[in-house]
N, C-alpha and C positions, 0 to 999 in steps of 0.2 A: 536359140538365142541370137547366131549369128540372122539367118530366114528375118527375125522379125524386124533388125536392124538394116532391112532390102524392105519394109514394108508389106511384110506379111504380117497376117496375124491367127493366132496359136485360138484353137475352139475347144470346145470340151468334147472328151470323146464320144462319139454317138451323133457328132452335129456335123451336118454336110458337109464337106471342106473343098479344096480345089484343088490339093495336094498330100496326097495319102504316104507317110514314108514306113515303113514297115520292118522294123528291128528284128530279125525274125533268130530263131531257135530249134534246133539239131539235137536238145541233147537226148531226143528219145523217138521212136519211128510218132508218136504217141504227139509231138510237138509238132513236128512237118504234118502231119494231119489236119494239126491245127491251126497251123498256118495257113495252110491253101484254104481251110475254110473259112476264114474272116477275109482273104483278097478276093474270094469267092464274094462274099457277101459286098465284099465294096464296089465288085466291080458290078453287081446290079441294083444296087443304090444307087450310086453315081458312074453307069457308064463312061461320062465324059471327064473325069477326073485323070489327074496324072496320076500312078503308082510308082512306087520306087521302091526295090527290098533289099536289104542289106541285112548283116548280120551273118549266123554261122549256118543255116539253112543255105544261105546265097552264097555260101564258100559251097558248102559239102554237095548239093546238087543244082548247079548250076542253068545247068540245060533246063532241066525240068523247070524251076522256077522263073527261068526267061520266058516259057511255052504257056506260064498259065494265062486266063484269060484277062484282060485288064492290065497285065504288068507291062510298062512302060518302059524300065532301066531296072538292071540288077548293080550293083553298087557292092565290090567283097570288100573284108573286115577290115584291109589294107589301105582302103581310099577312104571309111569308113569317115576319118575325122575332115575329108575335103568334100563331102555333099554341099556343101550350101555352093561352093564356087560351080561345082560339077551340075546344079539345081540350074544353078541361072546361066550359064553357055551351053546348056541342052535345051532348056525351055523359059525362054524368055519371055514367054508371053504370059507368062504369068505374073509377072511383075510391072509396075509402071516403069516406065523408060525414064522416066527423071531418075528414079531411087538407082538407077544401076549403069545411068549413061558412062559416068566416069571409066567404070569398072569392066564396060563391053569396049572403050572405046581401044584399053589398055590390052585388050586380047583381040581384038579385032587387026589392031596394029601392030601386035607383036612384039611391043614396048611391055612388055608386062610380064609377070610371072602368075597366072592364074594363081598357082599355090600360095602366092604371098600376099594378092590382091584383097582376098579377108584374112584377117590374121583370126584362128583358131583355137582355143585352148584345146590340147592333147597331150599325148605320154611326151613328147618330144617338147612340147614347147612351154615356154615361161609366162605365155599370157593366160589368164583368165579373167572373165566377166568380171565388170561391176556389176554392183544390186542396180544402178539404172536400166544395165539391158538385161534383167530377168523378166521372159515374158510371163504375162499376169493372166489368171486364167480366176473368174470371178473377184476379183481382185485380190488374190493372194498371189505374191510373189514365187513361192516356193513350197515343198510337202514340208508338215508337220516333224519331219522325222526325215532333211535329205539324206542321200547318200552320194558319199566323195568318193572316186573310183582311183585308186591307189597304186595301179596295174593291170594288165593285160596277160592274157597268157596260160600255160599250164605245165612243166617239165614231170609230170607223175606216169603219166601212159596206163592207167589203171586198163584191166584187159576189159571192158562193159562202158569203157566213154571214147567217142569220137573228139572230145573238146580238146583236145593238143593237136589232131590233126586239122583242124579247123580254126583255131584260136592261135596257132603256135607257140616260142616258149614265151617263158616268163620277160616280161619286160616293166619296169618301175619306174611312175614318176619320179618326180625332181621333189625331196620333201618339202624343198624352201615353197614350190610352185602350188603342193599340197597345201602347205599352211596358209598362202596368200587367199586360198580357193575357202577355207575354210571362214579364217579373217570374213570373206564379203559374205558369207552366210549367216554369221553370227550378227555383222550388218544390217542384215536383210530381216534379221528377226528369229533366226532359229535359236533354238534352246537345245536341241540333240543331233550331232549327225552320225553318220553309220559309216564306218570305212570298211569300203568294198572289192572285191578281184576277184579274176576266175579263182587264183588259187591265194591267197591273202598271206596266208605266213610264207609264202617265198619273196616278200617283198623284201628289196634291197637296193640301195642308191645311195651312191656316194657316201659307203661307209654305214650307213645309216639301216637296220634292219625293221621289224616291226614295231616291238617295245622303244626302241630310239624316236622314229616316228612318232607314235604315242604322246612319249616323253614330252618332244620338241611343239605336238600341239597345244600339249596341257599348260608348258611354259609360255609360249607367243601368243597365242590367242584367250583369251576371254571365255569360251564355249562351256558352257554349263553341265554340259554333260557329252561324257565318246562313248559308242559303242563299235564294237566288233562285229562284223558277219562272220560265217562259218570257218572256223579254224582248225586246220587237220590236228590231230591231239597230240602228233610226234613233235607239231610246232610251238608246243606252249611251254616255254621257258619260265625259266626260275621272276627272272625280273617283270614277264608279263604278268606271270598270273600274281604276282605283286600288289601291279596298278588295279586289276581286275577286282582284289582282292579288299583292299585298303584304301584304295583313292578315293576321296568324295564324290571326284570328276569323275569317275570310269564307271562302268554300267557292270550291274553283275551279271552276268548274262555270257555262257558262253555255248555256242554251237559246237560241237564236236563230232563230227563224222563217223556212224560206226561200220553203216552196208553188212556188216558181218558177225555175229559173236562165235564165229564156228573156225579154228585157225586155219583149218584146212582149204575151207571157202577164203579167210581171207589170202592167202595166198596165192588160191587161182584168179583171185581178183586184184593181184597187185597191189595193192594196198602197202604201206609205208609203216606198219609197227603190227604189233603180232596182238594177240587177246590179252594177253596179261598185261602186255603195256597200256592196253584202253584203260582195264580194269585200275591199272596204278595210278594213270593220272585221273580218275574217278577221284578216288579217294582223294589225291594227292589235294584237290581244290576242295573238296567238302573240308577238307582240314583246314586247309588254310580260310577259308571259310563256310559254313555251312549255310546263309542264305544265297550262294549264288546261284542261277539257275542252271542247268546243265540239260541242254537239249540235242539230238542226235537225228541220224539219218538211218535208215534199215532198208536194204532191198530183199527182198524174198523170193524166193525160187531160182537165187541164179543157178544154174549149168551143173549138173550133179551133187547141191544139196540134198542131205538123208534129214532122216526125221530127227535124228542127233544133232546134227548142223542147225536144224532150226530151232532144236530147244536150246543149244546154246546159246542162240542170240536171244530168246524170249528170257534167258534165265540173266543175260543184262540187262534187258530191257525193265523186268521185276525183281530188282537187286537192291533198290532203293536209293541209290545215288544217279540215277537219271530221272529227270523232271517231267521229261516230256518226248514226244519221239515222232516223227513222220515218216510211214510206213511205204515206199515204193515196190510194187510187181513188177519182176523181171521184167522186161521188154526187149526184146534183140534189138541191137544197133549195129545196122549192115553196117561192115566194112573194121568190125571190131574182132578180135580174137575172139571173146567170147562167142561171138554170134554164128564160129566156125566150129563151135563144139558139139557134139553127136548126143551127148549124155540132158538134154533138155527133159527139163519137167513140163506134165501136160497141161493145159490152163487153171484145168481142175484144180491140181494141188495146188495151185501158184493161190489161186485164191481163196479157195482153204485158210492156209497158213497166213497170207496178208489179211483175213476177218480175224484169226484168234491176236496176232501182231499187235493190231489196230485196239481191238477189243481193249490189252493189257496196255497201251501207251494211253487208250481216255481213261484207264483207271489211276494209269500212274497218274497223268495232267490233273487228277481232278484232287488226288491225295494230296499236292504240292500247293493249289489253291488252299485246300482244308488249313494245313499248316501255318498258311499266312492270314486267315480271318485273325480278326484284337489286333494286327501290324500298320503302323501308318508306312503309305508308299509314296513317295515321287513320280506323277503320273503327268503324262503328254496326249492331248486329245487330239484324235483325228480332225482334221479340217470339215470333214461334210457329217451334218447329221445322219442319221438312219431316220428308215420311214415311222419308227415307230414313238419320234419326237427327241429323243435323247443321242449322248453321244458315245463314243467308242476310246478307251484310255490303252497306254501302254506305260506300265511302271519300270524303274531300270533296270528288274532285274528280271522282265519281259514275261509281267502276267496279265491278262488281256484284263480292261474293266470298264464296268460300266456306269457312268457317270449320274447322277442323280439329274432329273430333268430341271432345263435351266443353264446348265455349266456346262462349259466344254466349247471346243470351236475356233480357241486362240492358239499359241504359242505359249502361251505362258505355262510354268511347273505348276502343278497342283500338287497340296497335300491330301492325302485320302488315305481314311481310314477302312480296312475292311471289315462289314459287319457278317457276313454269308460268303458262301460258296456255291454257285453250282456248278454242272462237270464242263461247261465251258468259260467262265469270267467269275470275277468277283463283284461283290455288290457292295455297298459302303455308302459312308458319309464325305464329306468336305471337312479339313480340319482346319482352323483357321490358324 
């Protein structure tokens, strides 16, 4: 946003650019892989391009990501919110000298405070965009479905993530800053947005914790609809699951973390509540209500899992109060306790046990659609068609569907009824 206000302008990904900046990702050896191969690829594309990486790759190895070929500037999580100032007094030449005279002339002379010279929206500070300077990309101002970042951070130290030591702790916006951010979306034309953070239920500011938060958007803003990202299940309160529950506004949809149904694994995994507690707040929401959706996290193979361990977790996974489930294979992550343990399983069984996993969560996802065919949904379509002429929905209470050909493409809520199921989406009418 600030970039384009310097007379840049933002392309669709895949299209040459002059300036490549690269958010990058640590949280698995499986990610840093992935990274150097797309700066790989840019930098024989477009040799002559500038590259920039930042993110938690460019904390956790630094070296290494300064050596690759192409990379210009490495940029840690810390300066993270000052690239655009740190863009234009490293590489000026990328920009016209009109758009930045002032702002060189202020650093050149020492009259200035780079840091203050753009003013930034970040965790720190009280400014955020207007809808004028959201850059347009085909001319849409913004995703279908933004998401507002609520915080930074992680205090869990789970023994299988690097992300506390790379992200550091928890740190929370300003909620009044939050709601102003949200206000110019609603603006801009959104109809949902998603509030997001490393770790989301540790959010806290000025008194104010998650459901507070919540609360204060539902009141001050307009937005048609909130949704949640992944929320640890020891963080779901009496009042949230409330709103989740009961509120028109709020999306039924919750994430809940499980990595584990075996107590023993979750213990050597750190984790923050034990199996019976998952399994209570299972219930706990199918009760308070039963169409919300409930979807989870499972890793497989960590660090001396037995064949017990694993059917614990598959006997939550096919329990009938989980909707759906994304199945992750261990993966070492140097520099992690776990990744110091001797008791490793061999690939073999990792992958094993993540095909039978996987197997029982597309049976659950597809059971959960069945249930909803005859349901009308409030549904938000993706912004780009698919190739095969139609378009891509998400209902609130986050079941994928697919839109009859014709519809789809705006902002705007649709009603939709579902007539069919299959084991990936729903299929349906338009309700008037």
């Amino acid at each position: 946003e600030r970039l384009t206000s310097y007379g840049m302008t933002r392309v669709e990904f895949g299209e040459p650019a002059d300036l490549y900046i690269l958010n990058s990702c640590t949280v698995t050896a499986r990610a840093d892989a992935d990274c150097r191969k797309l700066l790989s690829r840019i930098a024989r594309v477009r040799s002559d391009a500038i590259i920039v990486v930042t993110g938690c790759y460019a904390v956790a190895d630094e070296k290494t990501v300064a050596s690759l070929t192409g990379v210009d500037l490495v940029v840690g999580n810390d300066r993270k919110d000052q690239l655009p100032q740190i863009i234009i007094e490293r590489f000026p030449e990328l920009f016209e000298q009109s758009q930045i005279s002032g702002y060189m002339t202020d650093v050149d002379s020492g009259n200035g405070d780079s840091s203050a010279a753009i003013a930034l929206p970040s965790i720190q500070s009280s400014s955020s965009p207007s809808p004028s300077t959201l850059p347009e990309i085909s001319g849409s101002p913004l995703r279908a479905r933004p998401m507002v970042k609520i915080g930074d951070g992680c205090n869990q130290n789970c023994s299988y993530c690097i992300i506390p030591s790379v992200r550091g702790r928890i740190v929370s916006r300003d909620p009044n800053e939050i709601v102003s951010e949200v206000k110019m979306l609603v603006e801009s034309g959104a109809n949902e947005v998603v509030l997001s953070a490393v770790h989301i239920g540790g959010y806290s500011s000025n008194g104010t914790n998650l459901s507070g938060l919540a609360e204060l958007i539902l009141e001050k803003t307009d937005l048609p609809r909130l949704r949640l990202s992944s929320l640890e299940p020891n963080e779901l309160d009496d009042n949230l699951l409330d709103l989740i529950a009961h509120h028109p506004r709020v999306c039924r949809h919750l994430h809940l973390p499980l990595q584990a149904g075996s107590e023993e694994i979750l213990q050597a995994m750190r984790r923050p509540y034990s199996r019976q507690q998952y399994l209570e707040v299972l219930e706990k929401v199918k009760q308070a209500n039963p169409s919300i959706t409930i979807g989870c996290d499972l890793i497989v193979g960590f660090p001396g899992e037995t064949d017990d361990d694993f059917n614990d977790s598959l006997e939550i996974l096919g329990g009938g109060q989980l909707d759906y489930g994304h199945v992750f294979s261990y993966s070492d992550r140097p520099g992690t306790p776990a990744s110091k343990r001797q008791d490793k399983l061999s690939p073999q069984v990792i992958k094993e046990r993540s095909g039978l996993a996987r197997d029982l969560c597309r049976q659950t996802k597809h059971n959960n659609f069945k249930k909803n065919v005859g349901l009308v949904h409030e549904v938000i379509s993706d912004r780009t068609m698919s190739k095969s002429g139609h378009y891509w929905a998400i209902s609130d209470n986050f079941l994928k569907v697919k839109l009859p050909q014709g519809v789809g493409g705006q902002f705007n809520i649709l009603k939709f009824r579902a007539t069919s199921a299959t084991d990936d989406y729903l299929v349906g009418e338009i309700v008037a």
